[in-house]
C-alpha positions in Angstrom: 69.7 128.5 160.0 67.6 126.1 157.9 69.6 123.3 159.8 68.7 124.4 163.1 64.7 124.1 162.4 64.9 120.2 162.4 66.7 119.9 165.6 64.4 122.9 167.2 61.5 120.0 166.2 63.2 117.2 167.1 64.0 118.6 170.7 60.3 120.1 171.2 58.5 116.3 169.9 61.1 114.7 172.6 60.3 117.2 175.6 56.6 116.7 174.2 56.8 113.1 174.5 58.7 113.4 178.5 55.9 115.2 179.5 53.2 112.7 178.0 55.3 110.0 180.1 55.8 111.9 183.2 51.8 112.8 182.8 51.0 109.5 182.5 52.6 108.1 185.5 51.3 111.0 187.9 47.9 110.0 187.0 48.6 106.7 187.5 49.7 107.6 191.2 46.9 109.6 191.7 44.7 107.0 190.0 46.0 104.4 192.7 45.5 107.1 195.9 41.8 108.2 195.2 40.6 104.9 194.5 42.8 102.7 197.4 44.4 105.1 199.5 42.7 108.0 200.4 39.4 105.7 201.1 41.4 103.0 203.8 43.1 106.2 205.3 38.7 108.1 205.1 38.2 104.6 206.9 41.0 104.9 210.0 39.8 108.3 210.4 36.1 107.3 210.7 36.9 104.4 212.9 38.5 107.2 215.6 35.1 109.3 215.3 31.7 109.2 217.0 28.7 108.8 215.2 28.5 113.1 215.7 32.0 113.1 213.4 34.0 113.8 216.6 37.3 112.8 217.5 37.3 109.9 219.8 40.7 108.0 219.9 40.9 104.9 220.7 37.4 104.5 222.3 35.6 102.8 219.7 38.6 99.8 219.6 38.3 99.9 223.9 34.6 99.3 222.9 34.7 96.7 220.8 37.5 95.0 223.0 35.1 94.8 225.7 32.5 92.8 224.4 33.4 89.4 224.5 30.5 88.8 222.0 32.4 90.8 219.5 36.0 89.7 220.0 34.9 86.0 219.6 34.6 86.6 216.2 38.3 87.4 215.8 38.9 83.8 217.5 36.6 82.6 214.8 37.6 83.4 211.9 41.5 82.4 213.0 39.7 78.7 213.7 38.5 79.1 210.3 41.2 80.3 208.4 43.7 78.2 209.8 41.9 74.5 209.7 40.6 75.9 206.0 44.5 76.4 205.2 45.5 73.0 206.6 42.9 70.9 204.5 43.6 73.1 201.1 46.8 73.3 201.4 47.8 69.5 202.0 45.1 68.3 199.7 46.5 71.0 197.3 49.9 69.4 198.4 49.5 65.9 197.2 47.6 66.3 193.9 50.2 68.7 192.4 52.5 66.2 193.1 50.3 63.7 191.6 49.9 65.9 188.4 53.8 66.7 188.1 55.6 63.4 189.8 53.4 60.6 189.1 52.5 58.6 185.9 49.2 58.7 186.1 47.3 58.8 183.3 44.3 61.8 183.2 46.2 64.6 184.1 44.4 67.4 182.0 41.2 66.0 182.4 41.6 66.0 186.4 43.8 69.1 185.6 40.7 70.9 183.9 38.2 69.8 186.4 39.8 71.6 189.7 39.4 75.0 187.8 35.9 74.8 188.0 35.9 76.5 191.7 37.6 79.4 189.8 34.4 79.9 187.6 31.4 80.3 190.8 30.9 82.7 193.0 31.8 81.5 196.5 28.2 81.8 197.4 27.6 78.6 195.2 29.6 76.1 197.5 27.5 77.1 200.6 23.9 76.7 199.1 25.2 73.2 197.8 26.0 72.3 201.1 22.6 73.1 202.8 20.9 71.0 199.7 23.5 68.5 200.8 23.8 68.0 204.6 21.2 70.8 205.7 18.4 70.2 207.5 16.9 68.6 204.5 19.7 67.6 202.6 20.0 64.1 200.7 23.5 63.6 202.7 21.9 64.7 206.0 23.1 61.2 207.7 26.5 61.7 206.4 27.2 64.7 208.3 29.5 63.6 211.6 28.1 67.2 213.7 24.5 68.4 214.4 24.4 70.8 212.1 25.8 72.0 208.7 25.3 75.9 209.5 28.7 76.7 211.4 32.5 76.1 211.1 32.1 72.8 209.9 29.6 74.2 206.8 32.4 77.3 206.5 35.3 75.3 206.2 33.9 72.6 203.7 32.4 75.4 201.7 36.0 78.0 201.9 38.1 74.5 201.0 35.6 74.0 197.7 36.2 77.9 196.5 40.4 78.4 198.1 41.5 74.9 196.6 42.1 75.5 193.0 44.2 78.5 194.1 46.5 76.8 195.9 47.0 74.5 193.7 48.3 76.8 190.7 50.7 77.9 192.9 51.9 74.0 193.8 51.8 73.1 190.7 54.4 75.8 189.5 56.7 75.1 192.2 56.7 71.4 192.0 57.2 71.9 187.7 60.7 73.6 188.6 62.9 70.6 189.5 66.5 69.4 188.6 66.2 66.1 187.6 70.1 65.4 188.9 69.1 65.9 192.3 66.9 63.1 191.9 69.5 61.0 190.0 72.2 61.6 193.0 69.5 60.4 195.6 69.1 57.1 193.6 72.6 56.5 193.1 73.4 56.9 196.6 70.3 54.4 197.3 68.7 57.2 199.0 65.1 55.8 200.5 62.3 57.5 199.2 61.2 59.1 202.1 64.5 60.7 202.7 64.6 61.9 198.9 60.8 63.4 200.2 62.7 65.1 203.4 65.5 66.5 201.5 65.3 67.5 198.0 61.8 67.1 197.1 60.2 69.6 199.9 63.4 72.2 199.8 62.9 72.6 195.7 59.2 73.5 197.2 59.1 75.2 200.1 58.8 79.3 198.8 55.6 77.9 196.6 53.9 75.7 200.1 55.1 78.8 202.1 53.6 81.7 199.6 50.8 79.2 199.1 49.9 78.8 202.8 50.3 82.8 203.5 47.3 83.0 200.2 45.2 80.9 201.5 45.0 82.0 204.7 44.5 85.5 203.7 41.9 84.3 201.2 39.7 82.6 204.0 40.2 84.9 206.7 38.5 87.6 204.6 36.1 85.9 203.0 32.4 87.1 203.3 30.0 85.0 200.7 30.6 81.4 202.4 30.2 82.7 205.9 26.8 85.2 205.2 25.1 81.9 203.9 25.9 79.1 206.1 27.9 80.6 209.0 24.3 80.4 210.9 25.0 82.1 213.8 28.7 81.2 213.7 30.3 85.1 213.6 33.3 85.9 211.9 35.0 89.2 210.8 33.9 90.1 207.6 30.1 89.3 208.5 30.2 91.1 211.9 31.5 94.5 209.3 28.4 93.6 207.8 25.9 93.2 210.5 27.4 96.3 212.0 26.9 98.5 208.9 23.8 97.0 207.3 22.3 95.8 210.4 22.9 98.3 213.4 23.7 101.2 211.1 26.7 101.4 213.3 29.6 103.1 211.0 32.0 103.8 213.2 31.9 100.1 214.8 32.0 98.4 211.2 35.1 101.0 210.6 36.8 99.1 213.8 36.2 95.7 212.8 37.5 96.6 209.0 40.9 97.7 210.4 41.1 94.6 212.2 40.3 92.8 209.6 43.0 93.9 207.7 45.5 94.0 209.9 46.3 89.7 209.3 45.6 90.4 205.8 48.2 92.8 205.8 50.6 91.0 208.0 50.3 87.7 205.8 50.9 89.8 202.6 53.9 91.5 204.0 55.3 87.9 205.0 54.3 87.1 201.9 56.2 89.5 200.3 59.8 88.8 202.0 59.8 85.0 201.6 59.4 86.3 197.6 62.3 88.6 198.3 64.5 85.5 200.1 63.7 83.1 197.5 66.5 81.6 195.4 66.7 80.4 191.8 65.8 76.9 191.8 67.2 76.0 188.4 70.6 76.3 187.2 71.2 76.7 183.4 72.4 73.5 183.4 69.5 71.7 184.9 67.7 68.8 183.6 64.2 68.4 183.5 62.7 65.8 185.5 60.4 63.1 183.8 58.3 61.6 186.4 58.6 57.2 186.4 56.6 55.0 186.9 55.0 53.5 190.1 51.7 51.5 189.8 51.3 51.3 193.4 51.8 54.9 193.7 50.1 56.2 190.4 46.7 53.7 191.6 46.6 55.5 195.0 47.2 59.1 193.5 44.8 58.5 191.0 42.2 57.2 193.3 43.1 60.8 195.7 42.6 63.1 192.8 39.6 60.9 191.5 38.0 60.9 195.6 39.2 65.2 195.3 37.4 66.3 191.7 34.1 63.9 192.7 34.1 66.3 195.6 34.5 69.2 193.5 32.0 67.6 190.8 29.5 66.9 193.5 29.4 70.6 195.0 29.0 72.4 191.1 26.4 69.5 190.8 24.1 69.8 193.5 23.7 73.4 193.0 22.6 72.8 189.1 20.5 69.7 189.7 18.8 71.7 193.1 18.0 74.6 190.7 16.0 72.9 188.3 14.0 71.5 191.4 10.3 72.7 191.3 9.9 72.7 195.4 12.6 71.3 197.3 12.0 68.8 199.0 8.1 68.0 198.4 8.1 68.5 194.6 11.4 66.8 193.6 10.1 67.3 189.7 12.6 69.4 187.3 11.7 72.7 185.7 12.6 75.8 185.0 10.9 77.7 187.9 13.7 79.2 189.6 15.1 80.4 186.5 12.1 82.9 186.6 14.1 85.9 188.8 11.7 88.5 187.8 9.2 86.8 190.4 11.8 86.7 193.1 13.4 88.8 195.6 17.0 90.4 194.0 15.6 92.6 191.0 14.9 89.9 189.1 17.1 89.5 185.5 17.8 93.3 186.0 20.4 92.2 188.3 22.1 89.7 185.7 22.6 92.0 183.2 24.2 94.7 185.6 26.7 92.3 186.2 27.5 91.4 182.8 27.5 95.4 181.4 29.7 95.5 184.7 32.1 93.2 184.5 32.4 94.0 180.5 33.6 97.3 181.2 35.7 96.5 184.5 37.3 94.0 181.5 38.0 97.0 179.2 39.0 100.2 181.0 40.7 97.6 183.5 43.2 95.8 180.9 44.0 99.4 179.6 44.3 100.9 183.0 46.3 98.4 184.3 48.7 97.6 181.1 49.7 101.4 180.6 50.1 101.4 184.2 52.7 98.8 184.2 53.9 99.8 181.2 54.9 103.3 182.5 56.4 101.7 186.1 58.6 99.2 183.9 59.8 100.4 180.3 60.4 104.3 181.1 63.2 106.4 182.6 61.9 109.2 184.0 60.8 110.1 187.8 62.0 107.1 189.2 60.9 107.6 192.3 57.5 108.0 191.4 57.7 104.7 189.8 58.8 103.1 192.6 55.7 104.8 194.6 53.5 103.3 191.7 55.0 99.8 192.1 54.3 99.8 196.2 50.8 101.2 195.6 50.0 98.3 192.9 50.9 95.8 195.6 48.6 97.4 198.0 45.1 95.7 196.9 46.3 92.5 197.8 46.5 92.8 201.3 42.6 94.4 201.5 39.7 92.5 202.0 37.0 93.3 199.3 34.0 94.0 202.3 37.2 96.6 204.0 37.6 98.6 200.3 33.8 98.4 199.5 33.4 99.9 203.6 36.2 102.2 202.6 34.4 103.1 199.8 31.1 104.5 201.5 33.4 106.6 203.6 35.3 108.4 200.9 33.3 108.9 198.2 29.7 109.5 199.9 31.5 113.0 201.8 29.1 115.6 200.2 32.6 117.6 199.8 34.2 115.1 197.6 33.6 116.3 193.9 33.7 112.2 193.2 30.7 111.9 194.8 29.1 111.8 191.9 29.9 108.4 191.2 28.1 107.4 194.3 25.5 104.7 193.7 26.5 104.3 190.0 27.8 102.0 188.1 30.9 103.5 187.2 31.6 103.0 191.6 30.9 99.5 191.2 33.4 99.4 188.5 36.6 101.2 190.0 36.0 99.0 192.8 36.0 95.7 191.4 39.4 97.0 189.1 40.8 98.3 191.9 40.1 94.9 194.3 41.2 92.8 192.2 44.4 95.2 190.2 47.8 93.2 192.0 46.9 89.9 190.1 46.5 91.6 186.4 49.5 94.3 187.4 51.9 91.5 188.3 51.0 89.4 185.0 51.5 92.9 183.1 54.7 93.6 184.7 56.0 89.9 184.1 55.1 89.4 180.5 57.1 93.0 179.9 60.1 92.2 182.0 60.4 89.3 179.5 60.7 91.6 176.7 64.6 93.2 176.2 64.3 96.9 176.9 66.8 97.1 173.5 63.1 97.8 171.8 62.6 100.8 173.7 66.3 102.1 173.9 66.3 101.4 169.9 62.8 103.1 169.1 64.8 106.5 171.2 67.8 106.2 169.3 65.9 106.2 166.0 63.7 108.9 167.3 59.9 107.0 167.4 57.4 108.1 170.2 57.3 105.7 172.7 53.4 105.0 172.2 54.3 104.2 168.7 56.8 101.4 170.1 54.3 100.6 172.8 51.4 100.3 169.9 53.7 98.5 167.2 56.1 96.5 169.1 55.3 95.9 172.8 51.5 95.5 172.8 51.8 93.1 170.2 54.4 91.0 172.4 52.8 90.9 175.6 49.0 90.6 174.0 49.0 86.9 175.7 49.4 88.5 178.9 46.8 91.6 177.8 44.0 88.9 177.0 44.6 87.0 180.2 44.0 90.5 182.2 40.9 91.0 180.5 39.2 87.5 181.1 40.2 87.5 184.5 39.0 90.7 185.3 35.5 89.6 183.6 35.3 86.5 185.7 36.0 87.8 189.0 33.7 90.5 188.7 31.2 88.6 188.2 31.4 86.6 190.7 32.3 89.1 193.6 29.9 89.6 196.3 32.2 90.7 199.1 33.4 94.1 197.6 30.2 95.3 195.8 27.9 94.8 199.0 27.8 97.9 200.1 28.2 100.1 196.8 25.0 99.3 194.5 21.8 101.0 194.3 18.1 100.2 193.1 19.3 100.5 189.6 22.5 99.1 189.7 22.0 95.6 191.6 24.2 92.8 190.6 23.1 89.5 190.7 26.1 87.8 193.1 24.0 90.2 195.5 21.0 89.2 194.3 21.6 85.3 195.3 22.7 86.8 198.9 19.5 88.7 199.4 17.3 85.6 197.5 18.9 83.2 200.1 18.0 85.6 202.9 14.2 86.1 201.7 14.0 82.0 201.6 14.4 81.2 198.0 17.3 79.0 198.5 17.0 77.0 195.0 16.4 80.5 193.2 19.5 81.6 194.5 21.1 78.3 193.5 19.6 79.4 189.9 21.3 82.7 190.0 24.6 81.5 191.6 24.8 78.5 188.7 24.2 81.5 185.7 26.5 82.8 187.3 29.3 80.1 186.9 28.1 79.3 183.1 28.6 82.6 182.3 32.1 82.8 183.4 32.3 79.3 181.7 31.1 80.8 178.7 33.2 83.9 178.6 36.7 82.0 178.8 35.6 79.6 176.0 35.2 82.8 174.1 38.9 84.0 175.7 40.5 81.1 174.7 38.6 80.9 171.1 39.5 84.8 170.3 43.0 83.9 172.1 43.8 81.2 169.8 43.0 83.0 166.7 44.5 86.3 167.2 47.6 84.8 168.6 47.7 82.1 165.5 48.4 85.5 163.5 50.3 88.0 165.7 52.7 84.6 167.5 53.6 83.0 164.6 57.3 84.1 165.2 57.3 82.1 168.5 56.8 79.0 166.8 59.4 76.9 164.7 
């Protein structure tokens, strides 16, 4: 009898611990459907309604098709997106090759100086271009159009802010290369330009492809570049916000928000299939390739990548040097004027801080939220079709624009009926939607650092009878905590700098300074916002010198084993 107590305990602490893991992924699904979900479907509904709440069909759509005013903007921001995906990605193109294939010499330091774009908010490249060919700007005479505020100013200001993106994902594919290939092609006296045609853009073409269907989904959606300098130059994601802030028209910024997403969603889903079609590109036996060589070629790739970053270097530097500027252009003397926010329009430092308490807990509750998530939909057995569910829902962010979920947002949680309505206007709103807009990124580093670890841990920890969060706290944590402090410091930079998802969603008390430099910018105070939008950037800076200080010391004592 005394022998059957043990196993009576043994039996109850594992059905406990099924029922903690089936818990756990049920709230993750129903986590993921109040806070994506449920809001874009509050959002379809809305856009078949009347302002009374009726039903409506299609009428609102017939409406905004008729208006030729309105439809240009879908023309608009396709001329936008696609000549913003042809410079970035072929400027992207040519200096990952020179960082991989070439022997230049400078790599990290032109390497370190294209992640700078990461670091701003993408209002910062259009208020350095009016201080740079604006109406006043020291490069006026440079410009080759009239003006600065239009496509031209969009697409110079979205190629600043989408480059560095493209360029991670270029310089991954070009870094997975058989060096063999290479070695046939010159023993058959192969001409370089045939080597080019044949091995070099084949071993890339899933990374240019995937990198292509990014970009374009990055620019098409964009909000900050276009608000500042578009002029009167209309584009998607601004008419969603002229229709909601400026006509108090719901229903019409509901419309233009589905249409909005639908080439976002389209360009994720191709997205998704090329990933799907895409074959291993090294063999087991694969050499790695050592770049030669060329001083013809390394002097004219040096002198691109050196022509790219003083681009890059001029943009971040015209916004700092413009706001130290007393009164641009008749007082041209530096001080710290603009730095004074509590005397400007944008609630003053208030704002700042918002955004820092903000973006530290969208850094905290996110990493958690997101590892345990990922955790859950990888390393456990039960309801597998719930997992599966979990995994397609994770995906989902991706494809929305940040203006569509913050417009979804207002729809779903502002119902007087909703018991979340509470969160309305807080800040705890303002951080579900920035973990939520930004969650595919930090769910498919989670879910890639575990897949690297062998699911003997977990099947060992059952055998021997040890709760799963122990072997999650002990062993797995400890594994993937490379990947865990990655999540965390991007989740801290991006909401800082977010403007597009957050527009609608903040209140008196709960303004974030990326607004602020919009609404500064609007009011006239163009080098004030320049201030803002350059605290902004050293603040991210700042926080992933910190990242990669705590990083390196933490990992120095929980990595050791990695190192020989």
């Amino acid at each position: 009898m005394m022998s059957a107590i043990p196993s009576l305990a043994t039996k109850r602490g594992f059905d406990t611990e099924i029922w903690v893991q089936r818990t756990i992924v049920v709230g993750g699904v129903v986590f993921l459907l109040l806070a994506l979900l449920f809001p874009l479907l509050t959002m379809l509904v809305k856009s078949l309604q009347n302002r009374a709440g009726e039903f409506i069909g299609l009428s609102n759509f017939t409406a905004y098709f008729s208006n030729p005013a309105l439809t240009e903007s879908i023309l608009n921001s396709l001329n936008i997106a696609v000549w913003t995906t042809l410079i970035v990605v072929s400027t992207a193109f040519v200096f990952a090759y020179a960082l991989t294939r070439s022997g230049m010499v400078g790599k990290k330091g032109f390497r370190l100086l294209t992640m700078l774009p990461l670091f701003a908010p993408s209002l910062l490249p259009a208020l350095s271009m009016i201080y740079l060919f604006g109406n006043q700007g020291i490069l006026r005479n440079w410009l080759p159009v009239d003006s600065i505020y239009g496509p031209v100013g969009i697409i110079m200001g979205l190629s600043f802010w989408a480059f560095p993106h493209a360029l991670m994902i270029l310089i991954t594919a070009f870094s997975n290369s058989d060096a063999r290939l290479y070695e046939a092609a010159k023993s058959m006296k192969t001409p370089p330009w045939r080597v080019f045609l044949t091995v070099t853009l084949p071993s890339v073409r899933y990374g240019l492809i995937n990198t292509i269907f990014v970009i374009f989904t990055l620019t098409i959606t964009d909000f900050g570049v276009a608000k500042v300098i578009g002029g009167q130059y209309n584009v998607l994601a601004t008419d969603i916000y002229k229709q909601v802030v400026g006509q108090q028209n719901f229903q019409m910024g509901a419309v233009v928000s589905v249409i909005l997403l639908l080439p976002a969603l389209v360009s994720f889903i191709v997205e998704r299939r090329v990933q799907r079609h895409q074959s291993s590109q090294l063999s087991a036996r694969a050499v790695p390739l050592q770049p030669n060589r060329s001083m013809l070629r390394d002097l004219l790739l040096t002198l691109f990548c050196f022509i790219v970053c003083g681009f890059l270097l001029l943009v971040v530097g015209m916004a700092v040097y413009a706001s130290f500027i007393t009164f641009w252009p008749y007082n041209m003397g530096l001080s710290l004027k603009n730095y004074n926010f509590d005397m400007m329009d944008g609630v003053g430092w208030a704002s700042y801080f918002n955004s820092v308490q903000m973006s530290v807990w969208t850094a905290l509750i996110g990493t958690a939220v997101v590892f345990l998530v990922a955790y859950m939909s990888e390393k456990i057995k039960p309801m597998p079709t719930a997992r599966k569910f979990l995994q397609l829902l994770a995906m989902l962010p991706m494809a929305v624009p940040g203006i569509v979920l913050g417009l979804s947002y207002i729809f779903f949680f502002n119902q007087p009926n909703n018991p979340l309505n509470l969160m309305y206007g807080t800040m705890a709103i303002l951080v579900l939607n920035t973990l939520v807009h930004f969650y595919t990124v930090c769910h498919l580093t989670a879910v890639t650092s575990l897949k690297q670890i062998d699911n003997e841990f977990e099947a060992v920890s059952a055998s021997l009878k040890v709760p799963f969060y122990t072997t999650l706290r002990r062993v797995t944590l400890p594994l993937a905590l490379p990947a865990v402090l990655d999540i965390s410091v991007y989740l801290f930079v991006n909401a800082m700098t977010t403007v597009s998802a957050v527009i609608f969603l903040y209140s008196a008390e709960t303004t974030l300074a990326s607004v602020a430099v919009m609404h500064m910018d609007e009011a006239g105070d163009t080098a004030p916002a320049a201030a803002m939008a350059v605290l902004l950037m050293l603040t991210s800076l700042v926080a992933k010198g910190l990242h990669w200080l705590i990083s390196h010391s933490i990992l120095q004592r929980t990595q050791r084993w990695r190192q020989r």
